[in-house]
N, C-alpha and C positions, 0 to 999 in steps of 0.2 A: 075927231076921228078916234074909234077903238074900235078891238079885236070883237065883232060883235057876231061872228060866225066862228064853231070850234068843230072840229070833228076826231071822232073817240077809232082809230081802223088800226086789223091787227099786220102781221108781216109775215105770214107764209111764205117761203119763198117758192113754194109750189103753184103758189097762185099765177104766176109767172109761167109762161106757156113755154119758154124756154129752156126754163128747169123744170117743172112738170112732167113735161112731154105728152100731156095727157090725163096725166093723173090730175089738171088744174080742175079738170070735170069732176072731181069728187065734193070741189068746196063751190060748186056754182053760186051758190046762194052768196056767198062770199066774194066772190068776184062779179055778182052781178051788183052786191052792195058798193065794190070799190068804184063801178064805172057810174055808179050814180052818185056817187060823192065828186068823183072827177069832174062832171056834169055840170055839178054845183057850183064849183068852185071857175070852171069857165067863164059859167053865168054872173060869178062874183068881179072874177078879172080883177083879180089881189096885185098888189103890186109887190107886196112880199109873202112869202111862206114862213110860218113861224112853226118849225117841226122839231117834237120832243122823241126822244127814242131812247132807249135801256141800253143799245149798244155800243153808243157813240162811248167816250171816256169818263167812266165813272168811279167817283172818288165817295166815300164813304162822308164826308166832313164839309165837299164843295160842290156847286152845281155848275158844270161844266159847259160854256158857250164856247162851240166851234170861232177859233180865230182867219183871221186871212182873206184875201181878195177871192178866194173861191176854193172848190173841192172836186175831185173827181172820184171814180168808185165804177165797180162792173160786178157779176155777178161768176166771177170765176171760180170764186170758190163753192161756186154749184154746181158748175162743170157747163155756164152759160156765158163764157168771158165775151161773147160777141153782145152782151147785152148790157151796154155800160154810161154811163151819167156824167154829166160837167154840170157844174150849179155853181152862179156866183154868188156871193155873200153879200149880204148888207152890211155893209160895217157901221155905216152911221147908225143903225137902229144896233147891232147889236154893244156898240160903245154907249149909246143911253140906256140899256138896259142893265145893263153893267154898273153904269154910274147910278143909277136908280137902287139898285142891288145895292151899292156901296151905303148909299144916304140911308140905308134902312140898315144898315149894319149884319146884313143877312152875302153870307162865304160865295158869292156867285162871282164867274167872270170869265176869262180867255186864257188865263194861266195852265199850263201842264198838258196841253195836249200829248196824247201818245201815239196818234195814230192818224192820219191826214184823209185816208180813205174815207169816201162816203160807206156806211154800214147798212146793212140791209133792213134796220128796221125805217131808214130812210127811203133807201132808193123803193122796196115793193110797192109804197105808196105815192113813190112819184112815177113807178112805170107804170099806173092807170091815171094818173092826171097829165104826164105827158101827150098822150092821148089826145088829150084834148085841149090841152094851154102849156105853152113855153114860156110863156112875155112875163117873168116874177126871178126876185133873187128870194134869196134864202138864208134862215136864221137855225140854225143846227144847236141845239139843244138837249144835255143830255138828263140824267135822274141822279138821285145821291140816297146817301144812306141819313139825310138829315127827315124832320119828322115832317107829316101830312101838312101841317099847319107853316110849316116853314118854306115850303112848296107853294102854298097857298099865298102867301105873303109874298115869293118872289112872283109869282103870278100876277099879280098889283102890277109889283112894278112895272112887267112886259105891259099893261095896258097903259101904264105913264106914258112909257118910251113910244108907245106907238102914237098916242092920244100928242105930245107933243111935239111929234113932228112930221102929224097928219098922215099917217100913212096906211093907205088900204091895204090890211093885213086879216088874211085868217090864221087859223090853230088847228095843227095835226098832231094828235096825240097818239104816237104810233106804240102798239103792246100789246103782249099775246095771252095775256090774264096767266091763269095757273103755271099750262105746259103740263098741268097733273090728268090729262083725261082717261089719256088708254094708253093701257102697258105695252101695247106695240109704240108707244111715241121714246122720242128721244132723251125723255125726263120719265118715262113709267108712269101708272099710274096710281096716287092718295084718294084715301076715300074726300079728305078735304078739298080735292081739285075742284069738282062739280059745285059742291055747295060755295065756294069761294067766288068761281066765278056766276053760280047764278046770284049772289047778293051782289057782285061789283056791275051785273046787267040790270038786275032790277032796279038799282039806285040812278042807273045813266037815265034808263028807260021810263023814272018815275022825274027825272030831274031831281034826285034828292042828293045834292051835292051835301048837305049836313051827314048825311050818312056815309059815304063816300071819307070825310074829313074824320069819322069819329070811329072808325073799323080799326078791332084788334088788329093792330100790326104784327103782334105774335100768333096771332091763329094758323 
């Protein structure tokens, strides 16, 4: 057994009808994407969720795996607290992934938590697979400031830890490319926004994970 399904979705928290109010109708296309990855993922009936996110605890040096028998999280600081998540943890998968991280001598683990909250780059995409499947724990996973290839390499390992000990898992890689599109958003907008993200879609879209691996990180 391995991680043989991945999915690439980003985390508007507008997509969310709760916080939207409305405005979720601006990114339909988007949320009609998310309900067919939900879909998917029914049809897969994962027994874990293996989900990476920018917001969970991030260390410049280390790759951060959520610790603990579970998490919970709500959407209050949207001003949607009635809209809120419990997910329990795998711990067994995420102590061999760890340990696999270890034997490769690559800084990943459970150490330094700061924050127990589930983050929204998590829950936006479990409030469309909620939807439609509950029955999975979950592997919280955060980013670091170490390099593409060292990501890469932890990525290995998650297929070790899963490959031995058989367990039906997919990949959610949750992230909202630039944030540079339009100067009405929250981050403004670079003329580098657009081009950035159309290379990091054309590479998903072309399957060209070499290129993906090999992109100015200073651009």
């Amino acid at each position: 057994m391995a991680v043989n399904y991945g999915f690439i979705v980003p985390h508007p928290p507008i997509a969310v009808h709760e916080v939207g109010k409305g405005r979720e109708r601006e990114i339909q296309n988007t949320n009609d994407a998310f309900m067919g990855v939900a879909r998917m993922i029914k049809d897969l009936q994962p027994e874990t969720i293996i989900i990476s996110t920018p917001h969970s605890t991030v260390y410049s040096d280390y790759i951060h795996i959520s610790p603990g028998k579970s998490a919970a999280g709500s959407f209050s600081h949207f001003g949607a607290r009635e809209v809120s998540f419990k997910v329990e943890y795998d711990e067994e998968l995420v102590k061999a992934i760890s340990d696999f991280a270890f034997e490769e001598d690559i800084p990943a683990g459970t150490l330094g938590e700061r924050n127990r909250e589930l983050d929204h780059g998590v829950m936006v995409p479990l409030y469309f697979i909620n939807k439609y499947y509950t029955n999975y724990k979950l592997v919280r996973i955060s980013i670091s400031g170490l390099s593409s290839i060292t990501h890469y390499n932890f990525g290995k390992c998650i297929n070790k830890a899963v490959a031995k000990l058989g367990r039906k898992c997919v990949f959610v890689a949750s992230g909202d490319l630039s944030h540079k599109l339009l100067a009405s958003g929250p981050y403004g907008y670079d003329e580098e926004g657009p081009k950035f993200d159309k290379d990091i879609t054309d590479a998903m879209r072309e399957a060209d994970f070499l290129r993906l691996l090999t992109m100015n990180e200073e651009r």
